[in-house]
C-alpha positions as CSV (number, residue, x, y, z in Angstrom):
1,X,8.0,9.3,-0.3
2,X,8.8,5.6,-1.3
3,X,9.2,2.9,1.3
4,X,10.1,-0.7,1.0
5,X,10.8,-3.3,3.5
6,X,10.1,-7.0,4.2
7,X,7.8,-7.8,6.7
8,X,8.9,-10.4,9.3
9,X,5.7,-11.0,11.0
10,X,5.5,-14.4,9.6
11,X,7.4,-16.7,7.8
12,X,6.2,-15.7,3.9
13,X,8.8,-13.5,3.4
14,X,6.3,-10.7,2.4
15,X,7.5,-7.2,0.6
16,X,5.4,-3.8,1.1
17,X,5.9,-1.0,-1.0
18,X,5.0,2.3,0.6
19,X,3.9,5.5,-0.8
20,X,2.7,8.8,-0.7
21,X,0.7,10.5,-3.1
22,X,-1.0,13.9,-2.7
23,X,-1.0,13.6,1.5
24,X,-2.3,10.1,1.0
25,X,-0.2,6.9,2.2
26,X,-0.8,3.6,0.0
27,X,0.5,0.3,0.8
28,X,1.2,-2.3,-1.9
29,X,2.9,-5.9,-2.5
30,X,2.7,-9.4,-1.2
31,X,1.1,-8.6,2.2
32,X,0.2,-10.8,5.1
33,X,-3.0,-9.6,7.6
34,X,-0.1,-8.6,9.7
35,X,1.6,-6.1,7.1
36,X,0.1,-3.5,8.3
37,X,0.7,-3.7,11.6
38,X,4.3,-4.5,10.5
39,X,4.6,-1.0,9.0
40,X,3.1,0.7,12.1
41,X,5.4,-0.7,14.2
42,X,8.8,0.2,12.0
43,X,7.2,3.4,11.0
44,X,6.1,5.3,14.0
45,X,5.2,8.6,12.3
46,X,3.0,6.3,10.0
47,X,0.7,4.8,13.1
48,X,-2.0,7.3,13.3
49,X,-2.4,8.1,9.7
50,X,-5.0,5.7,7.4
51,X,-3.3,3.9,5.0
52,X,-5.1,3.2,2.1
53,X,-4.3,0.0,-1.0
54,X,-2.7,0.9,-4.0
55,X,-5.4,-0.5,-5.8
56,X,-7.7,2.5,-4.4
57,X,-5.9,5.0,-6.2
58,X,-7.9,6.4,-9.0
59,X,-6.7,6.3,-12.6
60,X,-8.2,8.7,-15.0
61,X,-9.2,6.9,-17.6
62,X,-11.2,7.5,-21.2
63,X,-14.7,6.7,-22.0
64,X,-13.6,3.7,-23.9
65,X,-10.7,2.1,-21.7
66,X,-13.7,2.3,-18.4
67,X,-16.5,0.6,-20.9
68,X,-14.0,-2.4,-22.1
69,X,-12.0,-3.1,-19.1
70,X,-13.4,-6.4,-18.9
């Protein structure tokens, strides 16, 4: 699954990207603190589940990329 919508909890304009990967639901983009409450209101089947930023998914990475990702 692959969401996106604007959020219009403020006047930023802001665009969240929703996903689901392996029974896990990530929220990315340009979020206000209200974008997730945003995407629990227009996505009732989404308001009990834990949603989780796209920047906690794990990438498997080598030896090498992890010890100069700096």
């Amino acid at each position: 699954m692959e969401d996106k919508f604007s959020c219009s909890g403020c006047s930023r304009g802001c665009t969240i990207k929703i996903t689901e990967e392996d029974g896990k639901i990530y929220i990315e983009g340009n979020k206000c603190i209200g974008g997730e409450q945003q995407i629990r209101l227009n996505r009732p089947e989404l308001a009990e589940r834990q949603l989780l930023k796209a920047e906690d998914k794990r990438s498997k990475k080598g030896f090498f990329s992890k010890l100069f990702s700096r």
